[in-house]
PDB file of N, CA, C and O in Angstrom:
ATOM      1  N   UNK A   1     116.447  82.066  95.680  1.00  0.00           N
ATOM      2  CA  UNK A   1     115.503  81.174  95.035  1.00  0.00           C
ATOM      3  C   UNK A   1     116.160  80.656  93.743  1.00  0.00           C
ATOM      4  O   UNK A   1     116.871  81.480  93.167  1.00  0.00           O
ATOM      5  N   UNK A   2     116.064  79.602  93.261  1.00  0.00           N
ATOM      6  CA  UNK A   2     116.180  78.790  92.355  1.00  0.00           C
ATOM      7  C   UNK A   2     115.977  79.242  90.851  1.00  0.00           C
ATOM      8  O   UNK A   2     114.876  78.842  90.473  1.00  0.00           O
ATOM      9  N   UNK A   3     116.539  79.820  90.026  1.00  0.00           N
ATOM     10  CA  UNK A   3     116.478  80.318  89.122  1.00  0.00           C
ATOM     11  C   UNK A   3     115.713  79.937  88.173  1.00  0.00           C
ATOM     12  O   UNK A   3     115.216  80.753  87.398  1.00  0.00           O
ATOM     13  N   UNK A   4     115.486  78.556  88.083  1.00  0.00           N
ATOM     14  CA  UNK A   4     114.186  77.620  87.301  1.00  0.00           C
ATOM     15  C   UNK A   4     113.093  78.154  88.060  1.00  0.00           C
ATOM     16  O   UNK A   4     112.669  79.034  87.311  1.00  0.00           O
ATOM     17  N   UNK A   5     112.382  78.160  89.086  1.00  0.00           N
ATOM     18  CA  UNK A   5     111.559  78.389  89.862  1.00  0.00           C
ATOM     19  C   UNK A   5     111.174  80.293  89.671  1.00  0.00           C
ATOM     20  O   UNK A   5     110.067  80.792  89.872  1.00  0.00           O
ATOM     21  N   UNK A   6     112.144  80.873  89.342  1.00  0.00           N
ATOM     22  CA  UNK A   6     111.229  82.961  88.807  1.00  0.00           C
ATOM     23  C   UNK A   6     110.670  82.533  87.787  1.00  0.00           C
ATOM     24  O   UNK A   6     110.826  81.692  86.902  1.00  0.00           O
ATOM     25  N   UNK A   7     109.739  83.577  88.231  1.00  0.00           N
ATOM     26  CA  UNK A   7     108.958  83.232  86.744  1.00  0.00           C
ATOM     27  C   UNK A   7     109.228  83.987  85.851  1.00  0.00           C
ATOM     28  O   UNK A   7     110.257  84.663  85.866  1.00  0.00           O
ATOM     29  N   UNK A   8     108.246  84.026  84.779  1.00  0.00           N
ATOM     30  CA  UNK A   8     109.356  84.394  83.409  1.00  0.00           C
ATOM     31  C   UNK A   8     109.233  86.087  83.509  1.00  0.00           C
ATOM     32  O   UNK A   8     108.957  86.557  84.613  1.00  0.00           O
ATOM     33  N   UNK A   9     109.345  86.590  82.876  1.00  0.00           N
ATOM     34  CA  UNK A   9     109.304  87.985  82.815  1.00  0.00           C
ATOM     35  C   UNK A   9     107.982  88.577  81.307  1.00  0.00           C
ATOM     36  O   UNK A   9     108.036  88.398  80.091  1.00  0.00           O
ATOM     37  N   UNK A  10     107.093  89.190  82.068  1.00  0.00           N
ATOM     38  CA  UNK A  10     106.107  89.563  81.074  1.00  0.00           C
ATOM     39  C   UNK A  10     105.755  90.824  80.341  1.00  0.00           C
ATOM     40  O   UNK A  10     105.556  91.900  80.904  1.00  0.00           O
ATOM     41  N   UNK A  11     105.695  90.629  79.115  1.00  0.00           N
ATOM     42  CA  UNK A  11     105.442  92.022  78.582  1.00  0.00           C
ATOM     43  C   UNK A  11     103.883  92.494  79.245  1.00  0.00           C
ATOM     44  O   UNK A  11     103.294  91.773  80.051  1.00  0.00           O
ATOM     45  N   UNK A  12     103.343  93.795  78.772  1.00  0.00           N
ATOM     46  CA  UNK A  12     102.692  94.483  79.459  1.00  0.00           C
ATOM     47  C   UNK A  12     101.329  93.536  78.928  1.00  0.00           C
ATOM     48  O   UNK A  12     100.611  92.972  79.754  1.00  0.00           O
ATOM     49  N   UNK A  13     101.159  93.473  77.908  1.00  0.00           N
ATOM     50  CA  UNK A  13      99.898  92.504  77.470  1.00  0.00           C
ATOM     51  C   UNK A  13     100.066  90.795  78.050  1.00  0.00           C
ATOM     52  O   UNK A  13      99.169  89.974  78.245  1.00  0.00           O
ATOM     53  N   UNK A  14     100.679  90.735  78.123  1.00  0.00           N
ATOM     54  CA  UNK A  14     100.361  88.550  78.744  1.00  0.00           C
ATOM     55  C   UNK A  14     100.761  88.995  80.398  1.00  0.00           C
ATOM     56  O   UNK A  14     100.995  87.921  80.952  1.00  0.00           O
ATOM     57  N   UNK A  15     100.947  90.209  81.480  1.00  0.00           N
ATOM     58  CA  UNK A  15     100.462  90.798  82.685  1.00  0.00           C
ATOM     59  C   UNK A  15      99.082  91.090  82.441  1.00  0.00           C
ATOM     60  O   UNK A  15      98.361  90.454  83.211  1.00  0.00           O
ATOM     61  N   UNK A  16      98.509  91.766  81.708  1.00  0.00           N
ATOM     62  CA  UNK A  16      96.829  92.186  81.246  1.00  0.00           C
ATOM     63  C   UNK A  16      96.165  90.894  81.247  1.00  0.00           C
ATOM     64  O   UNK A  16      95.230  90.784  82.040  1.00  0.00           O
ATOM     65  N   UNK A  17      96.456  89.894  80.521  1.00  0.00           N
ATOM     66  CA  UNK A  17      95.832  88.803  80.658  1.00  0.00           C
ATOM     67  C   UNK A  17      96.162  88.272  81.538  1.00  0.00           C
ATOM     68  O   UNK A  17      95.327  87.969  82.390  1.00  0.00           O
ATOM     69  N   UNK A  18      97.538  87.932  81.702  1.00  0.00           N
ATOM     70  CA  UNK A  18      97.141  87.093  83.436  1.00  0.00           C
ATOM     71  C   UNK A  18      96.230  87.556  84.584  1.00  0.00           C
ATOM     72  O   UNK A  18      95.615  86.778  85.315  1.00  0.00           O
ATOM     73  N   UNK A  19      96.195  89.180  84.692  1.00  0.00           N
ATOM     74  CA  UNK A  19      95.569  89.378  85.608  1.00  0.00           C
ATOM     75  C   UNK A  19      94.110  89.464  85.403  1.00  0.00           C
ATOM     76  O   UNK A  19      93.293  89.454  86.325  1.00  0.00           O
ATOM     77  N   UNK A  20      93.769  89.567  83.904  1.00  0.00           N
ATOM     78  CA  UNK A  20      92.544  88.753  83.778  1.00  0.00           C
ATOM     79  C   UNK A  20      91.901  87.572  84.133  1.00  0.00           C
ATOM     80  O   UNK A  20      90.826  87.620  84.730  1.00  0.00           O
ATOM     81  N   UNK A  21      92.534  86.313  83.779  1.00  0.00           N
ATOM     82  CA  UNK A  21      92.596  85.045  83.952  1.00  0.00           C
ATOM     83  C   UNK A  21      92.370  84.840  85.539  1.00  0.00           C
ATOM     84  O   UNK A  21      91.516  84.132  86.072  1.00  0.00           O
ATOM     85  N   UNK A  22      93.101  85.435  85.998  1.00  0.00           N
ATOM     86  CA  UNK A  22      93.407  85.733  88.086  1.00  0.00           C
ATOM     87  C   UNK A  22      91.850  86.300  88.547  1.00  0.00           C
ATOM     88  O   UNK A  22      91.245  86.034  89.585  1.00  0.00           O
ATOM     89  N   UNK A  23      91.426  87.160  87.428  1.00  0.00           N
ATOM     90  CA  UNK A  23      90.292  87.879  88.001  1.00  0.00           C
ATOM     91  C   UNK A  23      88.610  87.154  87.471  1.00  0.00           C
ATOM     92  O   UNK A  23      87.486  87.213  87.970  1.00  0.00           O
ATOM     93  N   UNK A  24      89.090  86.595  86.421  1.00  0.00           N
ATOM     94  CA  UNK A  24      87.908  85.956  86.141  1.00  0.00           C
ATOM     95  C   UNK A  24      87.827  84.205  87.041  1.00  0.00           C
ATOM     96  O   UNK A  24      86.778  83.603  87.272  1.00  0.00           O
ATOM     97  N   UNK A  25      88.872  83.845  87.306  1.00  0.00           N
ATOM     98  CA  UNK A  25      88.567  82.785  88.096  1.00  0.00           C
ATOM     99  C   UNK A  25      87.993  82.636  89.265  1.00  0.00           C
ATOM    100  O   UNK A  25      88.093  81.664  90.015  1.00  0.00           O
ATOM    101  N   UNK A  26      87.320  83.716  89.439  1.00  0.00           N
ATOM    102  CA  UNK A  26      86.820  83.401  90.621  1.00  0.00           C
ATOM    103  C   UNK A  26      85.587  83.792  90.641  1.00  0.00           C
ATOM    104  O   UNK A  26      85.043  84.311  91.616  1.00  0.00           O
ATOM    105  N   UNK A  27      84.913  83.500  89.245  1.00  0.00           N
ATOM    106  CA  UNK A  27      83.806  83.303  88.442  1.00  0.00           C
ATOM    107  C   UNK A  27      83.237  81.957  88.226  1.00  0.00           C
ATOM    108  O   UNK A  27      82.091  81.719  87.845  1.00  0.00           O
ATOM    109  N   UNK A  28      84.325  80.952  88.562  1.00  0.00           N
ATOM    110  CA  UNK A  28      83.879  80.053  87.862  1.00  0.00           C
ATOM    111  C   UNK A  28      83.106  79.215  88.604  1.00  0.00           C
ATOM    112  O   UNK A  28      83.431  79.303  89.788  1.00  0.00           O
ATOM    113  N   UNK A  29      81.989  78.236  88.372  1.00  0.00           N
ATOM    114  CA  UNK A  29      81.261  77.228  89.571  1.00  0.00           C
ATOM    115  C   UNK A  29      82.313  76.286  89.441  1.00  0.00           C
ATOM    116  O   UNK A  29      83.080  75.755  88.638  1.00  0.00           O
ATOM    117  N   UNK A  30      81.757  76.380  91.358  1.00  0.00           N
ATOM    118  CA  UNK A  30      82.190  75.130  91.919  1.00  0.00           C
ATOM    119  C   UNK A  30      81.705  73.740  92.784  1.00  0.00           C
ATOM    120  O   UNK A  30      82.351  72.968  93.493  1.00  0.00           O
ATOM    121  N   UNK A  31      80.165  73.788  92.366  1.00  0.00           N
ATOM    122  CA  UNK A  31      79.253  73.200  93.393  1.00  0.00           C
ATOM    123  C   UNK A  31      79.812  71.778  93.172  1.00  0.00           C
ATOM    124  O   UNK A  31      80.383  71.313  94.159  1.00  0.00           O
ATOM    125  N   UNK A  32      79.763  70.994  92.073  1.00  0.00           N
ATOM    126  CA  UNK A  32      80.306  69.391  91.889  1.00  0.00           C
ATOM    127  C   UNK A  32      81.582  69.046  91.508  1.00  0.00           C
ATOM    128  O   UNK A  32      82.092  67.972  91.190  1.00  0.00           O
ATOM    129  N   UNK A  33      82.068  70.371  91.619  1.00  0.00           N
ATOM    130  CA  UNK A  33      83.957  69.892  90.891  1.00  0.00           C
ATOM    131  C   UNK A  33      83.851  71.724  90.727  1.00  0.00           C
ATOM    132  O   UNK A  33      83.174  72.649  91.175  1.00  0.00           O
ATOM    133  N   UNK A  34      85.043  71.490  89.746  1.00  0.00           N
ATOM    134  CA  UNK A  34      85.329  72.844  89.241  1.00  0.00           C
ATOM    135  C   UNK A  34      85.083  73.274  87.917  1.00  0.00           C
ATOM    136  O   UNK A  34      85.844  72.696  87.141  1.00  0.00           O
ATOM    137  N   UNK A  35      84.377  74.000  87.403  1.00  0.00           N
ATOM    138  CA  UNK A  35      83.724  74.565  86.480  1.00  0.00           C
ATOM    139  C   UNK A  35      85.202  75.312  85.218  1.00  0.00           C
ATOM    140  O   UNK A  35      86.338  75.725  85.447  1.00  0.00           O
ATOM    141  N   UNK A  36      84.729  75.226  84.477  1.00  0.00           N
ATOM    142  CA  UNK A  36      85.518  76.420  83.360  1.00  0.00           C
ATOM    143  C   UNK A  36      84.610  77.790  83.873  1.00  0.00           C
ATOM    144  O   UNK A  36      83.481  77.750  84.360  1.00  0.00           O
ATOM    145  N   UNK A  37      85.514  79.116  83.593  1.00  0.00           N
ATOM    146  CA  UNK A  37      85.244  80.436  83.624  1.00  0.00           C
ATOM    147  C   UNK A  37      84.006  80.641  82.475  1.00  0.00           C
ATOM    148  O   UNK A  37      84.267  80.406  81.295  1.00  0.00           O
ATOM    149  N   UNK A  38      82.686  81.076  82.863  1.00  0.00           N
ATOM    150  CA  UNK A  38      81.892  81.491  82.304  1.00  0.00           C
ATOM    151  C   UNK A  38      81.913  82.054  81.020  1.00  0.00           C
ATOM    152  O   UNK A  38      82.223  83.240  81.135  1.00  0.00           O
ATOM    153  N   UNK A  39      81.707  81.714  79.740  1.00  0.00           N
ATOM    154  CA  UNK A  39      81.914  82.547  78.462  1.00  0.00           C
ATOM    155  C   UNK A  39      81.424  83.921  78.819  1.00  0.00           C
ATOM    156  O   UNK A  39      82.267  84.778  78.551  1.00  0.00           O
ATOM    157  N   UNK A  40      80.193  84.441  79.400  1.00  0.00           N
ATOM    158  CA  UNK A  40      79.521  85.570  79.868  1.00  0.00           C
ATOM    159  C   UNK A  40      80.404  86.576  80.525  1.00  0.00           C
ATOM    160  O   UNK A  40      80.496  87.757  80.191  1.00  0.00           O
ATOM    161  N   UNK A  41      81.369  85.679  81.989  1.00  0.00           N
ATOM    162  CA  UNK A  41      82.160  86.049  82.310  1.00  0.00           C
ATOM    163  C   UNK A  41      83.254  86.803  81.765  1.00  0.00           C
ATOM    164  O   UNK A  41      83.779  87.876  82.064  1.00  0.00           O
ATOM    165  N   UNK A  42      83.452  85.905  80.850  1.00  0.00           N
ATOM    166  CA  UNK A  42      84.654  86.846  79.646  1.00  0.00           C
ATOM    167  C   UNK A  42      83.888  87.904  78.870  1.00  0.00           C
ATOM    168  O   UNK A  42      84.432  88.996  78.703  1.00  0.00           O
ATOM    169  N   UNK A  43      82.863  87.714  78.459  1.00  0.00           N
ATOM    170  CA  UNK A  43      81.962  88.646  77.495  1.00  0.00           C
ATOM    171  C   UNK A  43      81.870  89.782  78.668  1.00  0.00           C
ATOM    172  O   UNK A  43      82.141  90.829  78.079  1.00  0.00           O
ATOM    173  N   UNK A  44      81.590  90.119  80.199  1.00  0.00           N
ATOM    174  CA  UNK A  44      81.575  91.339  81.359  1.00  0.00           C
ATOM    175  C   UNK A  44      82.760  92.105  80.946  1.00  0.00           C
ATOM    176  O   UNK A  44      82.784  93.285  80.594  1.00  0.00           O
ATOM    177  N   UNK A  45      84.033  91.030  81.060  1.00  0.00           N
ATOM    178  CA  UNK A  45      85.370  91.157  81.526  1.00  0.00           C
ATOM    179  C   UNK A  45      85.707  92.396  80.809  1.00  0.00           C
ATOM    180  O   UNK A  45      86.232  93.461  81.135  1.00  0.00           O
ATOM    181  N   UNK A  46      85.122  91.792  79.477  1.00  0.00           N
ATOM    182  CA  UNK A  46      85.688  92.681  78.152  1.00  0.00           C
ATOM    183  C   UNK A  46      85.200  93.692  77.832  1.00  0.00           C
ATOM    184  O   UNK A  46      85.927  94.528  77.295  1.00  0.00           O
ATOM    185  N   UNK A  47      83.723  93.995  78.058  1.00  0.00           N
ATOM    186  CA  UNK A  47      83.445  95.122  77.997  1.00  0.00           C
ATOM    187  C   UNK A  47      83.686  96.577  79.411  1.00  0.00           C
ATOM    188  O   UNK A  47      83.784  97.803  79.470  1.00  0.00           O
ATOM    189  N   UNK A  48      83.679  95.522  80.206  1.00  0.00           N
ATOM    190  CA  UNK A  48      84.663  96.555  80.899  1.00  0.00           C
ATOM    191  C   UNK A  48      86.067  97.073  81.125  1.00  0.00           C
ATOM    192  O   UNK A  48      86.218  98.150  81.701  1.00  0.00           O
ATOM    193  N   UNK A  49      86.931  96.483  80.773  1.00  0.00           N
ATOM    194  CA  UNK A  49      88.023  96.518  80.456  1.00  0.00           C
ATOM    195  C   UNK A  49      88.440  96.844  79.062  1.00  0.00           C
ATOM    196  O   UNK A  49      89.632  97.023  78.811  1.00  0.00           O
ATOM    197  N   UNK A  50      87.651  96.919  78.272  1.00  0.00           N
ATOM    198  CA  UNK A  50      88.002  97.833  76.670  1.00  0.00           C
ATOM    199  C   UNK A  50      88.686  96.967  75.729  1.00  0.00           C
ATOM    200  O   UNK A  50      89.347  97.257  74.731  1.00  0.00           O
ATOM    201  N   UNK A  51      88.366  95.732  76.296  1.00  0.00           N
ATOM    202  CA  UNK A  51      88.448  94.810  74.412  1.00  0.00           C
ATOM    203  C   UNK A  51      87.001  95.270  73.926  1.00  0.00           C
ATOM    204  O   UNK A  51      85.851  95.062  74.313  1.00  0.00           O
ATOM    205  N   UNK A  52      87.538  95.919  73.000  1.00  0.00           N
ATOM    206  CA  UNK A  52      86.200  96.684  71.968  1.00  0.00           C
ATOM    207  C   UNK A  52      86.252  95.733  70.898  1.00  0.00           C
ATOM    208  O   UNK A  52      85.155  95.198  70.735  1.00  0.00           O
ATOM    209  N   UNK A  53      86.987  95.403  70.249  1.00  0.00           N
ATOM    210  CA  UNK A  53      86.998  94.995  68.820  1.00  0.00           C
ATOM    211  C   UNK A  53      86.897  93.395  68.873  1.00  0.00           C
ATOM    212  O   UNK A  53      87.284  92.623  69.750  1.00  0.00           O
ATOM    213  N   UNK A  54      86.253  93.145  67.653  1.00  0.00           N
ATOM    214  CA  UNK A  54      86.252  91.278  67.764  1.00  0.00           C
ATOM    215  C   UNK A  54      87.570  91.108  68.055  1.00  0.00           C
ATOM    216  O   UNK A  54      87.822  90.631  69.161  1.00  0.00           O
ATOM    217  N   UNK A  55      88.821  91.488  67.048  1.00  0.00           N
ATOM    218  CA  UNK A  55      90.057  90.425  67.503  1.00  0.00           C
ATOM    219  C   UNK A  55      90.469  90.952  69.180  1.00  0.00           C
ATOM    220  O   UNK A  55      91.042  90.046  69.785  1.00  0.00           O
ATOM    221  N   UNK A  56      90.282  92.213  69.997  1.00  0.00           N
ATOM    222  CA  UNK A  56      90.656  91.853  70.741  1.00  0.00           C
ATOM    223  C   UNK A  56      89.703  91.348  71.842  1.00  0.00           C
ATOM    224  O   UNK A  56      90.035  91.234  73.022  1.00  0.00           O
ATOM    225  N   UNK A  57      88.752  91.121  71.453  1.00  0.00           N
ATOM    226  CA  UNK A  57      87.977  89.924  72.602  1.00  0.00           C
ATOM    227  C   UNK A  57      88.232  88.723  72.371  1.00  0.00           C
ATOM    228  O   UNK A  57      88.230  87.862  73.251  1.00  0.00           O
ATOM    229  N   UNK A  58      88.554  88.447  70.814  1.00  0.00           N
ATOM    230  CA  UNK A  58      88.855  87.182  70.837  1.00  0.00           C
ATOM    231  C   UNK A  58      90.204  86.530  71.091  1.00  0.00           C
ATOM    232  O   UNK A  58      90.385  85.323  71.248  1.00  0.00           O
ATOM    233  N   UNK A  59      91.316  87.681  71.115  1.00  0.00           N
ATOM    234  CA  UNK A  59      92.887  87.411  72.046  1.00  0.00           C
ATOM    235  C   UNK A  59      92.527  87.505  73.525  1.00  0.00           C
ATOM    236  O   UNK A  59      93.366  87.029  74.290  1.00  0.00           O
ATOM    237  N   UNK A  60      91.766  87.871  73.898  1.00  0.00           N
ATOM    238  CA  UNK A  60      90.958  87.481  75.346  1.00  0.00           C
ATOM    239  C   UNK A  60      90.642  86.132  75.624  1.00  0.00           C
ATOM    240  O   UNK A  60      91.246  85.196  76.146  1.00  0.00           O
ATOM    241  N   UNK A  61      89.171  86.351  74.969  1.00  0.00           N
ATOM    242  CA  UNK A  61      88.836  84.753  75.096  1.00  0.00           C
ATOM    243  C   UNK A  61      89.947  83.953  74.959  1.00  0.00           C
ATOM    244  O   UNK A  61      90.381  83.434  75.987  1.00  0.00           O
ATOM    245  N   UNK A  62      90.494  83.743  73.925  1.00  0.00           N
ATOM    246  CA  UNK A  62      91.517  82.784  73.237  1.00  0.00           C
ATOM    247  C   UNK A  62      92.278  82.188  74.497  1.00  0.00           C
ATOM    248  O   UNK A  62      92.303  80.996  74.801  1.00  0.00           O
ATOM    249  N   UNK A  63      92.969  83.358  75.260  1.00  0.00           N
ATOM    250  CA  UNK A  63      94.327  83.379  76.356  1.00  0.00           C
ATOM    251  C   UNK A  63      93.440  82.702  77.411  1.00  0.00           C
ATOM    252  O   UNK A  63      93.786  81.735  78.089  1.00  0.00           O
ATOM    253  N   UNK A  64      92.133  83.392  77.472  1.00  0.00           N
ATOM    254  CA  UNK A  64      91.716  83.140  78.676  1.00  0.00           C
ATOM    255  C   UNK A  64      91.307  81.271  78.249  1.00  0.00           C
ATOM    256  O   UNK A  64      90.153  81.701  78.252  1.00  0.00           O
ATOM    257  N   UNK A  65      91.253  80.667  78.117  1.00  0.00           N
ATOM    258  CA  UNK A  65      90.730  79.300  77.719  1.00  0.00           C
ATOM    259  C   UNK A  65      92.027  78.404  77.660  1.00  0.00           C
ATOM    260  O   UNK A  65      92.232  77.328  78.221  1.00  0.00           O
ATOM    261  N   UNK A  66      92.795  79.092  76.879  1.00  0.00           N
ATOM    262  CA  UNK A  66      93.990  78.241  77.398  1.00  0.00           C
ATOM    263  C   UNK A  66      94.667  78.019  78.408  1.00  0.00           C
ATOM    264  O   UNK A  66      95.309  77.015  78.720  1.00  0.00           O
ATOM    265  N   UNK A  67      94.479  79.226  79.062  1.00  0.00           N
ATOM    266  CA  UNK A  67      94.922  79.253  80.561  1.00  0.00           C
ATOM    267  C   UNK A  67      94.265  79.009  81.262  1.00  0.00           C
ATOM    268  O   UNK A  67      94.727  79.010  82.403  1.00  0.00           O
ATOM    269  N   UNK A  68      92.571  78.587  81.087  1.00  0.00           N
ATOM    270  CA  UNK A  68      91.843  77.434  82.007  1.00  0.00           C
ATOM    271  C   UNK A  68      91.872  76.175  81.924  1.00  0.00           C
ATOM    272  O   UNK A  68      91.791  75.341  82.826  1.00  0.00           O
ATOM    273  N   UNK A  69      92.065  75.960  80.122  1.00  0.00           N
ATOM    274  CA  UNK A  69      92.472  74.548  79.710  1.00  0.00           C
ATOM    275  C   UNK A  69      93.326  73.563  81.247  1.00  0.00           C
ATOM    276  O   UNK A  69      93.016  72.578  81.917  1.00  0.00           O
ATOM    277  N   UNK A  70      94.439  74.500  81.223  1.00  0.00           N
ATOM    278  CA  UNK A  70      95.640  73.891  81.885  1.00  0.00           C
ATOM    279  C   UNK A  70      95.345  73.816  83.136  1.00  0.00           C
ATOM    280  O   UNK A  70      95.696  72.750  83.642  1.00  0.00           O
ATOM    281  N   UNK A  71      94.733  74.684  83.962  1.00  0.00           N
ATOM    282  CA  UNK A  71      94.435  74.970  85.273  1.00  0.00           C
ATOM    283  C   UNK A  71      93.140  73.700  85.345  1.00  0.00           C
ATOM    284  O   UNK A  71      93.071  72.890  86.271  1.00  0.00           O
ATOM    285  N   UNK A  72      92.410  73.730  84.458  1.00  0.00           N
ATOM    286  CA  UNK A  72      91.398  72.644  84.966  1.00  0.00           C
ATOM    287  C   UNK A  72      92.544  71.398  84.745  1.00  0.00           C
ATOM    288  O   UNK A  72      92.972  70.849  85.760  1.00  0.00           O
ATOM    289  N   UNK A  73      92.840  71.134  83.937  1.00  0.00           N
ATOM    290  CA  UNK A  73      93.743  69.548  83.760  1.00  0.00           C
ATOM    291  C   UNK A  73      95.034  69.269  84.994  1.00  0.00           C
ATOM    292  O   UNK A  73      95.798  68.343  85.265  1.00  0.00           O
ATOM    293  N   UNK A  74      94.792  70.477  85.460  1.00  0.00           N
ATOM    294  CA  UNK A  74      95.586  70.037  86.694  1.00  0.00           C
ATOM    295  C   UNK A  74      94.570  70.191  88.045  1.00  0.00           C
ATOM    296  O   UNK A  74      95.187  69.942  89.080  1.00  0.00           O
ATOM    297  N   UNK A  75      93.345  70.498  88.229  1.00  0.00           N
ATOM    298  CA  UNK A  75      92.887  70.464  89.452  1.00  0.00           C
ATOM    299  C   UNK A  75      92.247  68.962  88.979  1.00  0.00           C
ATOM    300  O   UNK A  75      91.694  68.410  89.930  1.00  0.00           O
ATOM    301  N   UNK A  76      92.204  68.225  87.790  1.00  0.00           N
ATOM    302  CA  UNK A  76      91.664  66.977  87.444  1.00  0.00           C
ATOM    303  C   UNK A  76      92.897  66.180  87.960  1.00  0.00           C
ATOM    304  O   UNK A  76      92.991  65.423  88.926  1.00  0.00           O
ATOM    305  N   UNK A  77      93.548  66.457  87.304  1.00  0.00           N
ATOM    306  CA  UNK A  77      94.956  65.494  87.919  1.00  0.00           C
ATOM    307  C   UNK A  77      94.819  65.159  89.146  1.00  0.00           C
ATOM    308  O   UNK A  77      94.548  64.012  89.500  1.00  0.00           O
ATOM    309  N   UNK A  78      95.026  66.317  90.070  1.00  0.00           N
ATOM    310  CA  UNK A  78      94.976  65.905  91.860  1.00  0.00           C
ATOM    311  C   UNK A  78      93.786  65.458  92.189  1.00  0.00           C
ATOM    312  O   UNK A  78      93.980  64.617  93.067  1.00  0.00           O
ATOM    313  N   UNK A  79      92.434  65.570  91.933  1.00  0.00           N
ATOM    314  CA  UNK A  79      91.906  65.076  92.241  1.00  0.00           C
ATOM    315  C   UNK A  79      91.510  63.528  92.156  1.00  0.00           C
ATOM    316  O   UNK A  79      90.906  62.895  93.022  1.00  0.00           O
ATOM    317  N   UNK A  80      92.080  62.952  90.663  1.00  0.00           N
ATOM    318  CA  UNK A  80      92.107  61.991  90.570  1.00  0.00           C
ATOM    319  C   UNK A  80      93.580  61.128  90.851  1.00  0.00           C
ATOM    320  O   UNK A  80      93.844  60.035  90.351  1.00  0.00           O
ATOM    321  N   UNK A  81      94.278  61.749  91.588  1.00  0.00           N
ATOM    322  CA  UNK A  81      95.307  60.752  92.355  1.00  0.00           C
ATOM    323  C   UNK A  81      96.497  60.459  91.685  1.00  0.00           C
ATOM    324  O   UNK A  81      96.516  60.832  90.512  1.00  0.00           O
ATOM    325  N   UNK A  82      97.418  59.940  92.073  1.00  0.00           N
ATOM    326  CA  UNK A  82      98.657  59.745  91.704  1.00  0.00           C
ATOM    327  C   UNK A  82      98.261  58.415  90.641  1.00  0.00           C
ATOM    328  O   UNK A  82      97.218  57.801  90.863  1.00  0.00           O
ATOM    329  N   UNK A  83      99.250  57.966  89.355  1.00  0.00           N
ATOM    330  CA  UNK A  83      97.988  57.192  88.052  1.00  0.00           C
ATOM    331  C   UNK A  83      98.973  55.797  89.163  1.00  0.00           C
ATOM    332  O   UNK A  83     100.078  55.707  89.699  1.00  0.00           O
ATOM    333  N   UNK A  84      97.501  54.793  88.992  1.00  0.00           N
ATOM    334  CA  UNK A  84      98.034  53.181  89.512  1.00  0.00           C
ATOM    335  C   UNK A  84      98.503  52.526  88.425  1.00  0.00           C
ATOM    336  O   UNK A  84      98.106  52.685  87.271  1.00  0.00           O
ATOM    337  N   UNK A  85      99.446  51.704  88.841  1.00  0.00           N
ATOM    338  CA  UNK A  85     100.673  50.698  88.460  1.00  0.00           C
ATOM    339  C   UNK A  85      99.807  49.128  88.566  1.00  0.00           C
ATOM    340  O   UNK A  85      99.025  48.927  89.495  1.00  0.00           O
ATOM    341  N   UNK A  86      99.998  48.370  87.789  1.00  0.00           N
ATOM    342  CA  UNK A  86      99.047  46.764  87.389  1.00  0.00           C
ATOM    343  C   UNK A  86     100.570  46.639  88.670  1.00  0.00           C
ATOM    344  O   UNK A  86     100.868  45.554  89.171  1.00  0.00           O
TER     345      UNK A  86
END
């Protein structure tokens, strides 16, 4: 495989959150499009998983939002098509 193409290599905390991010997405609505991950959702996530403290729910939240940010701006992208040329 293509050496651009591995992915990067993760310390033990941004694996914790990805596999957060992995686990809360499939939280999110999808009845008219695709929804962002539930704030509530993250507020479950965390108390079961032992972000106890404000900052670390809020390095939760934080990761987790940016990493929907991107994921929604790309299921927007495809859905709205390759951009037209005048």
């Amino acid at each position: 495989m293509p050496e651009h193409l591995l992915p990067p290599d993760l310390d033990p905390l941004e694996s914790d959150l990805l596999a957060a991010f992995n686990e809360l997405a499939t939280d999110r609505s999808i009845s008219f499009g695709v929804g962002p991950i539930p704030f509530s959702s993250i507020d479950r996530y965390a108390v079961r998983y032992g972000y106890d403290g404000a900052e670390d729910f809020e390095l939760l939240r934080r990761a987790i939002r940016v990493m929907d940010a991107v994921y929604l701006e790309s299921v927007n992208k495809q859905k709205s098509g390759p951009a037209k040329t005048a």
